[in-house]
VMD Tcl script that draws the C-alpha trace (Angstrom):
set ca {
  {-6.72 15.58 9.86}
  {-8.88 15.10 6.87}
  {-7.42 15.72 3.07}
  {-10.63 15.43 0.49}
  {-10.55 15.91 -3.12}
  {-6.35 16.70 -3.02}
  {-4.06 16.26 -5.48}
  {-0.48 16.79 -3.93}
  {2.32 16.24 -7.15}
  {5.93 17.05 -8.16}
  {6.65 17.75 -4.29}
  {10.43 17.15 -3.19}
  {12.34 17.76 0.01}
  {15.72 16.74 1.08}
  {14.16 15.42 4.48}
  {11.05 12.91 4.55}
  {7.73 13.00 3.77}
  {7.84 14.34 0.19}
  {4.05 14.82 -0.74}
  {2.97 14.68 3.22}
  {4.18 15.09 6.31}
  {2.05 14.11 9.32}
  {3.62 13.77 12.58}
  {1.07 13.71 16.03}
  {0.90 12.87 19.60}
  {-2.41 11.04 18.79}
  {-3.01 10.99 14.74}
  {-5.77 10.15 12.69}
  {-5.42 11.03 9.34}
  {-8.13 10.16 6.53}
  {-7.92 10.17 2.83}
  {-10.84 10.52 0.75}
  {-10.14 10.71 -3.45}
  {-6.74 12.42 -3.30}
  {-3.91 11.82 -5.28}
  {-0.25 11.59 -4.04}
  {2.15 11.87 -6.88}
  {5.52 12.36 -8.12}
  {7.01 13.36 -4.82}
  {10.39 12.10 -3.95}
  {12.34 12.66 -0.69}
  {15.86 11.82 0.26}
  {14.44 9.88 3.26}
  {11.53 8.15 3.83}
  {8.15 8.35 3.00}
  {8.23 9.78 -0.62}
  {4.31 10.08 -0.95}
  {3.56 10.05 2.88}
  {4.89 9.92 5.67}
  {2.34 9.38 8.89}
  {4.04 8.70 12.26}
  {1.99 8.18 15.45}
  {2.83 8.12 19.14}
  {-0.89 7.21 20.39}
  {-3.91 5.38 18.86}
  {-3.02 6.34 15.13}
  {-5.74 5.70 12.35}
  {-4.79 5.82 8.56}
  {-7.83 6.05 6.57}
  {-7.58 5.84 2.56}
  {-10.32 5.74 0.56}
  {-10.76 6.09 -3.29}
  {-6.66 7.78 -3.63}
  {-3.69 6.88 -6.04}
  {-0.47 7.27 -4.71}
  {1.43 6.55 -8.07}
  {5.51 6.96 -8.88}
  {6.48 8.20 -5.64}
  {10.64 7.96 -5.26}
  {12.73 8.02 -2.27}
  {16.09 6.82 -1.25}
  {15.26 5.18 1.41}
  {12.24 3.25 2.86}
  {7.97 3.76 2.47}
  {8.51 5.57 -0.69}
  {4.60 5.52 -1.88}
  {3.52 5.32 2.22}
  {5.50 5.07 5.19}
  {3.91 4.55 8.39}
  {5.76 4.68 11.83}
  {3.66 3.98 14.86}
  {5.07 4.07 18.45}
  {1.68 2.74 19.78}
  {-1.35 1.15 18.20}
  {-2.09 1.09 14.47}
  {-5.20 1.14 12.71}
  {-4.73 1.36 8.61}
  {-7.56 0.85 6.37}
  {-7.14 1.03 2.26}
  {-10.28 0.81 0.13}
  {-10.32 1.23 -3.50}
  {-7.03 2.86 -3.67}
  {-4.62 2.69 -6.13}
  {-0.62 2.27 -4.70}
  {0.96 2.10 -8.05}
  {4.96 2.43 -9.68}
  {6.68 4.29 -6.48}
  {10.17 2.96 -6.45}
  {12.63 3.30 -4.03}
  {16.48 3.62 -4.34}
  {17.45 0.95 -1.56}
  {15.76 -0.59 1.25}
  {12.47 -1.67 2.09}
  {8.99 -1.24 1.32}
  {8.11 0.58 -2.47}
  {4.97 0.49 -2.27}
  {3.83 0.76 1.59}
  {6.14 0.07 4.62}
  {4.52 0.35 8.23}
  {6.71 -0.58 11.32}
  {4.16 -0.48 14.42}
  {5.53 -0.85 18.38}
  {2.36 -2.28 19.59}
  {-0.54 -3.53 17.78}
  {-1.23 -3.10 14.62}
  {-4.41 -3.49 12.08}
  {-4.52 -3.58 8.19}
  {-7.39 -3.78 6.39}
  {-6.61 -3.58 1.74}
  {-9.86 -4.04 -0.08}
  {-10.69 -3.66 -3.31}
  {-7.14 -1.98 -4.02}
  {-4.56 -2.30 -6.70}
  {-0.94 -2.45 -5.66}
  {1.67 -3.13 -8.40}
  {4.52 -2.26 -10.64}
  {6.51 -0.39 -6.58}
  {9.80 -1.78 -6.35}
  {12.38 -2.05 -3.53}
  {14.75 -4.49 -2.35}
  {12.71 -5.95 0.09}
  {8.72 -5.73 -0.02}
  {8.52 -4.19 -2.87}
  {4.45 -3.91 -2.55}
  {3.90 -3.99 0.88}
  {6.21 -4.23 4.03}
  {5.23 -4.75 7.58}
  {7.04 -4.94 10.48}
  {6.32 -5.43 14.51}
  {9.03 -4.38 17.24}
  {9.71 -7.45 19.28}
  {11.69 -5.96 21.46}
  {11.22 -5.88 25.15}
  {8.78 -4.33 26.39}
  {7.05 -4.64 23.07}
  {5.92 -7.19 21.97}
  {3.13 -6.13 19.15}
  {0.67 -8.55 16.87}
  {0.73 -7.56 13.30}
  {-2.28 -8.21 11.66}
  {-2.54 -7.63 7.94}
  {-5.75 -9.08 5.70}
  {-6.13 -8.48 2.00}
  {-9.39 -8.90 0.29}
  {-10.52 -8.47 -3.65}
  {-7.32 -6.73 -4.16}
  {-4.22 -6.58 -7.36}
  {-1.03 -7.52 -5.22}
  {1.32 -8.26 -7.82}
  {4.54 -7.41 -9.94}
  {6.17 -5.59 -7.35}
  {9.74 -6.24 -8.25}
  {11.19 -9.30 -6.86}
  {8.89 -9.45 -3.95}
  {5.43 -8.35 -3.52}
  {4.47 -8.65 0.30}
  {7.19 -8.96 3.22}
  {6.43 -9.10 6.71}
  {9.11 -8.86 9.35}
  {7.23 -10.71 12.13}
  {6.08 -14.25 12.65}
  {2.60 -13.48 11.61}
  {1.55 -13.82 8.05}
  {-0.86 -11.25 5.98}
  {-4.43 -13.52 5.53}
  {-6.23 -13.66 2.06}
  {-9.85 -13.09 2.48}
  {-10.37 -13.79 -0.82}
  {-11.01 -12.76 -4.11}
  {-7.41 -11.49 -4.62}
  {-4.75 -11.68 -7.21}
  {-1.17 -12.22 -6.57}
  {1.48 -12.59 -8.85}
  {3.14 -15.03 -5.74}
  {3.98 -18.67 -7.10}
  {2.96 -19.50 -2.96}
  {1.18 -16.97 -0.33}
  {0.90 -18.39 3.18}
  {-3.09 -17.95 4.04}
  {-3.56 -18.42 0.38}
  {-8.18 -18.84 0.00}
  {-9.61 -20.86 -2.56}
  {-11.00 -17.90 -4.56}
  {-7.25 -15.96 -4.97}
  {-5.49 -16.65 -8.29}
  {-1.52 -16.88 -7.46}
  {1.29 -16.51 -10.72}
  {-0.85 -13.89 -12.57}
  {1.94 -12.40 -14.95}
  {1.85 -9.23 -16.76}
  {0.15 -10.72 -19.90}
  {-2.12 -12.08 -17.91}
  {-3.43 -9.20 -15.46}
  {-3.11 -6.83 -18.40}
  {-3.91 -3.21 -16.70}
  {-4.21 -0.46 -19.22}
  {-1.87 2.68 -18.19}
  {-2.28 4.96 -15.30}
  {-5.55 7.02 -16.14}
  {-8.58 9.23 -15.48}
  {-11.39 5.93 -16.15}
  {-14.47 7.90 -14.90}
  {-13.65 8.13 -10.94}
  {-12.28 11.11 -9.28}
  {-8.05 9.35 -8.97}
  {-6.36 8.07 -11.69}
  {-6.45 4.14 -11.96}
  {-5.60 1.08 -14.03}
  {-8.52 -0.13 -15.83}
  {-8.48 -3.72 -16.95}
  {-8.03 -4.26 -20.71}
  {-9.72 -7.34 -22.54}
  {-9.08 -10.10 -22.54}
  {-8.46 -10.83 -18.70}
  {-8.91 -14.14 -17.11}
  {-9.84 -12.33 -13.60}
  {-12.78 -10.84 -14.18}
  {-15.02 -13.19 -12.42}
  {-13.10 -12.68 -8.91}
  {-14.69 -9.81 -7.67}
  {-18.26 -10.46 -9.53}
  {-19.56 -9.62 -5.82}
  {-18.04 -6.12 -5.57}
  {-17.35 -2.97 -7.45}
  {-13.92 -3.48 -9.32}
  {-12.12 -0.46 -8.81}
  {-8.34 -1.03 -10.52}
}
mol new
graphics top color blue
foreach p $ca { graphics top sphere $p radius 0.5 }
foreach p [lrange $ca 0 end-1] q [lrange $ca 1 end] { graphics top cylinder $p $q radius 0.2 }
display resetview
């Protein structure tokens, strides 16, 4: 399924999937400048919620999913993948989706088998949960599965997402390919180009808004002590 040039807001359900529901046998499902918004579910998956028996492929490119709620788990995205997992988020904003309890605020993805994840120049901050707040990720370990969870981050915002910004519930760690800012104190796979303890002050994002692209984002506001990190690529905040 493709969804171009959406804007899905103010969406509620007492079931999951507030904003989208996408359940398949074999699911691909790509995102091209859509916004998810405002949706709230009594479940999971307050924004989204993709779940995938087969080869499943998330594609998100150029979308804001922004102040999602939910009372349970995923609330911005939640992914559930009974086989393999291929997600890729590029210049996305995953911004202020809260969830009442559990796991995951910003993006939660629990994947049987194999998994993927590739966040590039992407802003994730200000979700909250109790666990993950930004992003969670999870492999089932048990027999017969036995899934590797592979999660890199590069030239991306990961930061001020509640108490905890990234949480992975396997032994494998997400990898920093650089260029990244975390508001961590320590990140496991940390490279020598990622800045770690950025605080509010310091990353200083101007509020959710329309800064000349087709989704609302958070445009930097001067002065920032960043802006040389992703002099290689087009910042998109």
């Amino acid at each position: 399924m493709e969804m171009n040039n959406c804007e899905i807001i103010n969406n509620s359900t007492d079931y999951r999937g507030g904003g989208v529901y996408c359940v398949g046998q074999t699911t691909v499902l790509s995102q091209t400048n859509c916004v998810i918004s405002q949706n709230s579910c009594t479940e999971i998956g307050g924004g989204l919620l993709f779940w995938g028996s087969g080869v499943s492929i998330l594609d998100i490119d150029k979308c804001t999913y922004a102040n999602n709620h939910g009372a349970s788990e995923g609330v911005g995205i939640y992914g559930l993948f009974t086989g393999d997992a291929i997600i890729d988020i590029n210049s996305s904003s995953i911004i202020g989706n809260k969830s009442d309890s559990t796991y995951g605020g910003g993006m939660n993805f629990l994947v049987f088998n194999h998994s993927l994840m590739n966040i590039k120049n992407s802003t994730i901050a200000f979700n909250d949960a109790i666990e993950g707040g930004g992003i969670l990720t999870s492999t089932l370990k048990i027999p017969p599965y036995a899934g590797i969870n592979i999660v890199n981050i590069q030239s991306s915002v990961v930061a001020l997402n509640g108490t905890e910004n990234i949480r992975r519930n396997d032994t494998l760690d997400c990898t920093s390919l650089g260029y990244n800012i975390f508001s961590n104190g320590t990140f496991t796979g940390v490279h020598s180009t990622d800045q770690l303890n950025v605080d509010s002050t310091s990353l200083n994002l101007g509020p959710l808004a329309y800064n000349g692209g087709f989704t609302p984002t958070m445009m930097p506001l001067a002065p920032v002590s960043y802006t040389h990190l992703r002099a290689h690529e087009t910042v998109l905040i």
